[in-house]
C-alpha positions as CSV (number, residue, x, y, z in Angstrom):
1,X,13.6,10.3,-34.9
2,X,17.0,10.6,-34.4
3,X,17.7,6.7,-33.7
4,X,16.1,3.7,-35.0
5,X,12.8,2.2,-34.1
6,X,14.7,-0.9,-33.6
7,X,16.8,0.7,-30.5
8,X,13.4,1.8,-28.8
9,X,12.3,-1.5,-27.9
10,X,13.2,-4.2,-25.9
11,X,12.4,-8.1,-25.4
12,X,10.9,-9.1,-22.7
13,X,11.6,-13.0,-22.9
14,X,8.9,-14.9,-19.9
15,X,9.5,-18.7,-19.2
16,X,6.6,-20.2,-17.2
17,X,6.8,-23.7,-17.1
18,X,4.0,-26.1,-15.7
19,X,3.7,-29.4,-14.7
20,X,1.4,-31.1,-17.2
21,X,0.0,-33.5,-14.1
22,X,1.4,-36.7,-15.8
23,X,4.2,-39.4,-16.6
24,X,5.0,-41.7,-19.3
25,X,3.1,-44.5,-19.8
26,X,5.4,-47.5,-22.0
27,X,3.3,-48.6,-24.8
28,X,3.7,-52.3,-23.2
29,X,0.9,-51.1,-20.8
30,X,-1.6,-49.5,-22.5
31,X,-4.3,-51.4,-22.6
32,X,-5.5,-53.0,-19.1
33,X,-8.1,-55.6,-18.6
34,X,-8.9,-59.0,-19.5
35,X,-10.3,-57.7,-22.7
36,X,-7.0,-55.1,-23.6
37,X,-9.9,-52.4,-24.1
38,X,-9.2,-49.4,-25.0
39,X,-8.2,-47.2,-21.8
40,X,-10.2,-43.5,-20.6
41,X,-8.9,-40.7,-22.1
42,X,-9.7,-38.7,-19.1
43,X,-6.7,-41.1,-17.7
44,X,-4.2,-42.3,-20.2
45,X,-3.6,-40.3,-22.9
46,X,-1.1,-39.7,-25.5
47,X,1.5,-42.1,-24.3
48,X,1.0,-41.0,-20.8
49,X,-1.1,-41.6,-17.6
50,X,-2.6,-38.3,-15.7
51,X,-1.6,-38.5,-11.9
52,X,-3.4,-35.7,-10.9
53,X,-6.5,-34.1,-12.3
54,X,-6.7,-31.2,-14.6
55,X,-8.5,-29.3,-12.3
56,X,-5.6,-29.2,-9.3
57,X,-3.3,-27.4,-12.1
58,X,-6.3,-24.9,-13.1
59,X,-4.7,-21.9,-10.9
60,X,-1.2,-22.5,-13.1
61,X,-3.4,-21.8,-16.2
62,X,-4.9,-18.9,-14.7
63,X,-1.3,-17.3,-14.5
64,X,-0.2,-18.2,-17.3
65,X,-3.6,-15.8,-18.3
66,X,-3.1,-13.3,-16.1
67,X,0.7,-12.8,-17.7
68,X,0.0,-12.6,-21.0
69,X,-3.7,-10.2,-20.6
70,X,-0.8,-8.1,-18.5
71,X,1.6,-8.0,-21.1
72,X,-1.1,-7.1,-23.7
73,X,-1.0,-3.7,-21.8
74,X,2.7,-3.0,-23.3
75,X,3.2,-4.1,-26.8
76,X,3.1,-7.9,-28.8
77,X,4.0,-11.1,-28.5
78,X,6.6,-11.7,-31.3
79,X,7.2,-15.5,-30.6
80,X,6.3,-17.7,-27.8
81,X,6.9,-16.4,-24.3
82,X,8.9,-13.2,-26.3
83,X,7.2,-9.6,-25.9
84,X,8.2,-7.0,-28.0
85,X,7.4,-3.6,-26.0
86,X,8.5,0.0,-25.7
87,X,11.8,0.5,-24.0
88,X,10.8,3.5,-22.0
89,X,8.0,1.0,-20.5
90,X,10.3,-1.7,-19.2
91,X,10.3,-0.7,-15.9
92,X,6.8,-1.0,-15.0
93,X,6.3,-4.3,-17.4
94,X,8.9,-5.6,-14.5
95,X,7.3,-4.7,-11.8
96,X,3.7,-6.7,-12.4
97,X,5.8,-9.5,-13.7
98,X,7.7,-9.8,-10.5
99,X,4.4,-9.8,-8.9
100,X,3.4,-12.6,-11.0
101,X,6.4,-14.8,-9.9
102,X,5.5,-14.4,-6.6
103,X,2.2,-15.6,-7.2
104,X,3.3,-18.2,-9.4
105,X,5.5,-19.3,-6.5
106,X,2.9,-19.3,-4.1
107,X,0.9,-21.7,-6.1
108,X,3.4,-23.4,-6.4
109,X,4.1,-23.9,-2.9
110,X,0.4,-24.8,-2.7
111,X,0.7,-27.5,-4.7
112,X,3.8,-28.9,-3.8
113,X,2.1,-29.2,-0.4
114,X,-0.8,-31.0,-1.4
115,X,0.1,-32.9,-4.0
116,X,-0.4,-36.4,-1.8
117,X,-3.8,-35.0,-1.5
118,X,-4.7,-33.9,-4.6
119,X,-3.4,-37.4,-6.1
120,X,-5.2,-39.3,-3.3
121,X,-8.4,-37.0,-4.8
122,X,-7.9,-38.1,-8.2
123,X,-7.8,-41.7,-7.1
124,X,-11.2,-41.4,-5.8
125,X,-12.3,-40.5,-9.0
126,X,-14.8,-43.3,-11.0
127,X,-12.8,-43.0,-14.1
128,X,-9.6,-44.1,-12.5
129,X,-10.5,-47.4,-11.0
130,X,-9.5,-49.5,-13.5
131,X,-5.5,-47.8,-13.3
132,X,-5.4,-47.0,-9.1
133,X,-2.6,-49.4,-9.1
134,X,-0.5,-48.1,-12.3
135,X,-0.8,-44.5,-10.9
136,X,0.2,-45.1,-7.5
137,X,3.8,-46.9,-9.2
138,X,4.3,-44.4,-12.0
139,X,3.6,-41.1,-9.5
140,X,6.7,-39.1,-9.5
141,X,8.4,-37.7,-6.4
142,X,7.4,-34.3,-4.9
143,X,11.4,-33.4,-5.4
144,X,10.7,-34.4,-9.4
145,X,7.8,-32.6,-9.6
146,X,9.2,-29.6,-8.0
147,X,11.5,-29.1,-10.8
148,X,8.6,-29.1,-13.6
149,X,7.3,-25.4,-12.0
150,X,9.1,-22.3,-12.9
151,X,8.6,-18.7,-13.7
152,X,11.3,-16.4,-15.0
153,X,11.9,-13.5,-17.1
154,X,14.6,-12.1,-19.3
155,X,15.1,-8.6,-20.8
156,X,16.7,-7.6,-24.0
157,X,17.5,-5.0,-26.3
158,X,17.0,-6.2,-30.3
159,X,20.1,-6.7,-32.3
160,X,21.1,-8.5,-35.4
161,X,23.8,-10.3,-36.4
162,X,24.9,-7.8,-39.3
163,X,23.4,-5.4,-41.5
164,X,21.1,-7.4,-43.1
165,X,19.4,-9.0,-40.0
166,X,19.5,-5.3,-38.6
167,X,17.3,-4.1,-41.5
168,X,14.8,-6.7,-40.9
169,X,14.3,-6.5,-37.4
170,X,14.1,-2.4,-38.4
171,X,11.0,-3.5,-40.6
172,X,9.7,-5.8,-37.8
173,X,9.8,-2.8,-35.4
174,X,8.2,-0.9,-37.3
175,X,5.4,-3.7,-38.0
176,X,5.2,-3.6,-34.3
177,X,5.0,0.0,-33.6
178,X,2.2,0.2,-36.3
179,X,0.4,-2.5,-34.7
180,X,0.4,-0.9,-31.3
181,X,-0.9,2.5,-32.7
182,X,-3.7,0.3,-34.2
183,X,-4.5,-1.6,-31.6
184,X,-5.0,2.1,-29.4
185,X,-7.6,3.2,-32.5
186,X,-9.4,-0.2,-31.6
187,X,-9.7,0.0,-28.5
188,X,-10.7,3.5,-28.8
189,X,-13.6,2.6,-31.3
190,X,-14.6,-0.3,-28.4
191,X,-14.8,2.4,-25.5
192,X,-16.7,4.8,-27.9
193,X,-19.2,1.8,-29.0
194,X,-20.0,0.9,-25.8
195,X,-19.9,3.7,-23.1
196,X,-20.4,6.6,-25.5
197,X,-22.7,5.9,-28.5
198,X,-26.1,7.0,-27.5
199,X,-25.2,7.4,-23.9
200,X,-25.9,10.4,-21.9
201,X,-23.0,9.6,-18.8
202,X,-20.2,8.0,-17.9
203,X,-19.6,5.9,-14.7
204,X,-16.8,6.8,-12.7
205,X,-15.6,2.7,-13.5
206,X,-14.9,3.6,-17.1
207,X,-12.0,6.0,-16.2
208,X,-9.9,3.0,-15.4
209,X,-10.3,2.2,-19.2
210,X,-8.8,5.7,-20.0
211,X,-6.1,5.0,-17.9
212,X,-5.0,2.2,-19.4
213,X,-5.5,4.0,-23.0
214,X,-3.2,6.7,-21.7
215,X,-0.8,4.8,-20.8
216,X,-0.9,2.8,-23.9
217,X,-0.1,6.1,-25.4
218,X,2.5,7.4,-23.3
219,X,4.3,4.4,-23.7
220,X,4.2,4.3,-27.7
221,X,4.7,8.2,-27.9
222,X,8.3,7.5,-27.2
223,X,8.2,5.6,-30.6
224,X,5.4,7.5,-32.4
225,X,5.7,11.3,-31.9
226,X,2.3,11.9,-33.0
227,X,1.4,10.6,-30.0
228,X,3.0,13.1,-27.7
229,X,0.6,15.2,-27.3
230,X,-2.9,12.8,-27.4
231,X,-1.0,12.1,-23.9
232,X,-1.4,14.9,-22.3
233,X,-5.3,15.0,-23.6
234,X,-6.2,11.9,-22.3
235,X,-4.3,13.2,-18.9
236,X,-6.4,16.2,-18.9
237,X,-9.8,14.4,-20.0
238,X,-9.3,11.9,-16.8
239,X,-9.0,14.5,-14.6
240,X,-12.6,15.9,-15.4
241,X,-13.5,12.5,-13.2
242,X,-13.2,14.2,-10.4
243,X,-16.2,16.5,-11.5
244,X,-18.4,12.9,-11.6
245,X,-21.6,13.9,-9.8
246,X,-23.0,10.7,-7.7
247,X,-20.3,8.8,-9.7
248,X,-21.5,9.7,-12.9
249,X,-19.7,11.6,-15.2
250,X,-22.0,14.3,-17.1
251,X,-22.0,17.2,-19.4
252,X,-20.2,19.3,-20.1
253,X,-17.4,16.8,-19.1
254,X,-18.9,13.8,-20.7
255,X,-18.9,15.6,-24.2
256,X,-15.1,16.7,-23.4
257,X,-14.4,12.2,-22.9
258,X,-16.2,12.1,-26.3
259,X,-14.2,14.6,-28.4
260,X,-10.9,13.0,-27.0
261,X,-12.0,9.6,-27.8
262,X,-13.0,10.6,-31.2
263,X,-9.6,11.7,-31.4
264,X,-7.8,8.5,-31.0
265,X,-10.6,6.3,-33.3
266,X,-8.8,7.8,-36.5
267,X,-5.3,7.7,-37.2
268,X,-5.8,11.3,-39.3
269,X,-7.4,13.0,-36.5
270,X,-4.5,11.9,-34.2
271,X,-2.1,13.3,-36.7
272,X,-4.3,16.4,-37.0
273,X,-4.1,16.7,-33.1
274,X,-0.1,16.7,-33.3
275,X,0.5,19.0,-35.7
276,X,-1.8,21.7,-33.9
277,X,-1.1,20.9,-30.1
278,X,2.5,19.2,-30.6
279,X,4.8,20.6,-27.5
280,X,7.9,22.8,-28.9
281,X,10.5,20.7,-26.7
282,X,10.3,16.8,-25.7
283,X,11.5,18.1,-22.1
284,X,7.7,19.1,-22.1
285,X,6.5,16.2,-22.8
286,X,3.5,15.0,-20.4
287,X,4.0,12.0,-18.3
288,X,2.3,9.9,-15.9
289,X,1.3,11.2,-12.5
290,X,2.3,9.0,-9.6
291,X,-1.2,8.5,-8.1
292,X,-1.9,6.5,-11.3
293,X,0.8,4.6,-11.3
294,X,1.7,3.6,-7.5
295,X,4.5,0.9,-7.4
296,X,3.1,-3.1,-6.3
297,X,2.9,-3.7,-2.7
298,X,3.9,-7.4,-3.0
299,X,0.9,-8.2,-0.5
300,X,-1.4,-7.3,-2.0
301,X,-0.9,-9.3,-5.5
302,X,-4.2,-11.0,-5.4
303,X,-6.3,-8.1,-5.2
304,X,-4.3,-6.4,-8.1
305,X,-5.0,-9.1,-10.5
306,X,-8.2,-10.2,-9.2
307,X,-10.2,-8.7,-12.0
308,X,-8.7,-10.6,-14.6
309,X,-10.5,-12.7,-16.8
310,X,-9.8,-16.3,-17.7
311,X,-11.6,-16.7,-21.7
312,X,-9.3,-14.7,-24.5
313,X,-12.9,-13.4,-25.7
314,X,-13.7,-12.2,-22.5
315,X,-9.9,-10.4,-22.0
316,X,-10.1,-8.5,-25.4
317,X,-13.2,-6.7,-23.9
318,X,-12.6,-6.7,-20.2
319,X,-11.2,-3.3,-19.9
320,X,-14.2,-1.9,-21.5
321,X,-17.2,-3.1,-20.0
């Protein structure tokens, strides 16, 4: 490669901040009752009292979810809230996370708007008796809580300080870029396991799994040459979808999914791929048609992420099942 690794990525820095749902409770009144027992945790906890219940900030937690299952799809999480992804990907990273701060400011909104209601709700509750009156004087303002809710995002290209520094985050993008390449090979192995292993057809649902391996690809081959041309196989093997007899794809265009998924389970046989199919020129490398990768219509940002999962186990094998 004729630059660094280093100068192929970028940062892509998210700051989504949530209100916890509670305020500081002074250690002078801790413990209420005659007795000074020892009050619910489901109410005071941790030097603080809850003011509204856990469940009113459950749609916060799904974003915070969604964004990082949706960053997942371009490279790794290097620190907390940092991404580390390909730079020739940055683009469409941006455009779901814009999508995201819309949603995250719509549930916001929601919130902000109920939040006499949902405290009201929590009131109600049996395991709050005992504190009704300490919530009601220690609930913050709407205005204060408004400023606990954000979601924001930063881009950067990766630099050091000097040489030294340079050289290490070198190393760490090359960590990175290995990582990626392994974490196709997995996911390969996953869609093999369970769509192709004793299987005699494909439903036309699996292809969105392809996709999202393909573009995996496409967006490392900018750092991993190898991977040039495995893109334009997993281009061509996705097309054979449109063959799918009463949504089922079969053979001979079932076997031709197999061989290119075989492909991508071994790092060798990806190299062995290259060197026999790799295109003279980059100008011929294969890209992305547009049908399969249409720009957000801002309306419709429910439906796009409505698929997503909420449990990390359930994430890592969403795409594939």
């Amino acid at each position: 490669m004729s630059t660094k690794l280093l100068d192929q990525f970028a940062l892509i820095n998210i700051e989504h901040s949530v209100w916890c749902g509670q305020t500081v409770l002074p250690a002078a009144e801790m413990n209420f009752g005659s007795d000074g027992e020892v009050p619910d945790s489901r109410v005071v906890k941790g030097g603080a009292i809850r003011i509204v219940s856990i469940e009113a900030l459950r749609p916060f937690g799904k974003i915070k979810t969604k964004t990082r299952r949706y960053m997942e799809k371009f490279g790794r999480q290097i620190m907390s809230g940092a991404w580390a992804i390909p730079l020739a990907r940055v683009d469409e990273a941006i455009m779901g996370l814009d999508a995201l701060a819309v949603l995250a400011e719509k549930e916001k909104s929601k919130f902000l708007a109920g939040y006499s209601d949902y405290n009201d709700e929590w009131l109600k509750e049996d395991c709050t008796r005992a504190y009704r009156q300490t919530i009601l004087r220690k609930k913050p303002t709407v205005e204060f809580v408004e400023t606990r809710f954000g979601f924001d995002y930063q881009t950067f290209r990766f630099s050091g300080i000097d040489d030294s520094s340079d050289k290490k985050l070198e190393k760490k993008a090359h960590k990175i870029a290995e990582e990626l390449i392994d974490e196709v090979i997995a996911l390969a192995n996953v869609f093999y396991a369970n769509k192709l292993h004793n299987k005699e057809y494909l439903t036309y649902r699996s292809r969105d799994a392809l996709i999202e391996l393909r573009n995996k690809v496409h967006g490392l081959s900018f750092i991993q040459p190898t991977l040039i041309a495995i893109t334009g196989l997993l281009n061509t093997t996705i097309d054979v979808y449109q063959n799918r007899v009463k949504g089922r794809v079969i053979a001979p265009d079932f076997h031709q999914v197999m061989a290119t998924v075989l492909i991508l389970c071994s790092k060798d046989k990806i190299t062995e791929y290259h060197i026999k199919n790799m295109p003279e020129e980059t100008e011929n490398q294969p890209t992305i048609t547009s049908s399969d990768s249409e720009p957000f219509n801002i309306d419709e940002i429910d439906d796009f992420f409505a698929d997503d999962v909420e449990t990390d186990t359930a994430a890592k094998k969403h795409a594939f099942y």
